[in-house]
C-alpha positions in Angstrom: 0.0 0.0 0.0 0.6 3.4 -0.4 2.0 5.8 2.5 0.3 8.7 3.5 -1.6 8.6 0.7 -5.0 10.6 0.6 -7.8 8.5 -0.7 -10.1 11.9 -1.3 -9.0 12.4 -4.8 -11.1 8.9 -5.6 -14.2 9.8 -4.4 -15.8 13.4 -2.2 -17.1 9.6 0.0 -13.6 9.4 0.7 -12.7 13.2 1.8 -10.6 13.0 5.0 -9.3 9.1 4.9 -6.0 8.4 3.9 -3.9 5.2 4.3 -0.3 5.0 6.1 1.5 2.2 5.7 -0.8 -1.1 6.6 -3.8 0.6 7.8 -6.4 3.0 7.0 -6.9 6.0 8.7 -10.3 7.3 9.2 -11.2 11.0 9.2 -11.9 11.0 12.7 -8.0 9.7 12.8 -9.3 6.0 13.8 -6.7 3.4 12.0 -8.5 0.6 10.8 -6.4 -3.0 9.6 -7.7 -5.8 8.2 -7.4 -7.4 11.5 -9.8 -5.2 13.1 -12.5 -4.4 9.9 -13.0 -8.2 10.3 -13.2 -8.4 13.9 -16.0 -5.4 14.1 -18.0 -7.1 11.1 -17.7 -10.6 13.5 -19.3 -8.3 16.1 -22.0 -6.7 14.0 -23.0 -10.5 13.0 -23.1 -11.5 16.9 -26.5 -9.2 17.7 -28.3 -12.1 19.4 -28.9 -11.6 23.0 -28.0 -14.9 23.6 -24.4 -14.2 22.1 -24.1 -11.1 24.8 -21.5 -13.5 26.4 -19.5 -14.0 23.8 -19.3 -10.5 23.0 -18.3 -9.9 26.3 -15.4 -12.5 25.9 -14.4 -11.4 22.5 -14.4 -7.6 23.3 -11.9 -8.4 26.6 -10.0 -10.7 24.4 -9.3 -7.5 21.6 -8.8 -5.0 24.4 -6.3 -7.5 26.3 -4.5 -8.0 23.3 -4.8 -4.4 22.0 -3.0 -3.7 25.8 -0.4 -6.3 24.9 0.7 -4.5 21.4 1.0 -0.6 23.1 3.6 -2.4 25.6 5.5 -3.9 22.7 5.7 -0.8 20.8 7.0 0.9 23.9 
């Protein structure tokens, strides 16, 4: 992928993103990688009440290992 590349010049939908490096950065200045679009469309599919448990699990799970990577960058 392209570095600090502005994604604007595609579409006006696009104003504001750009990507850097491996991941996309959102207007708001959210990075997105394929890692995480995946795991946030395997949330959206979990909207049973019964899976509210498994959300749970899976939402500690990302935040534990998103805790994990900011130590190892450091």
């Amino acid at each position: 992928m392209y570095s600090g590349r502005e994604l604007g010049a595609l579409n006006e939908n696009w104003e504001g993103w750009r990507i850097n490096k491996e991941e996309l950065i959102v207007p708001g200045g959210w990075s997105l990688t394929p890692d995480r679009i995946i795991t946030g469309n395997a949330l959206l599919e979990l909207n049973n009440e019964s899976d509210r448990l498994y959300k749970m699990r899976i939402m500690k799970a990302a935040r534990l290992l998103d805790n994990l990577n900011s130590i190892k960058r450091q």
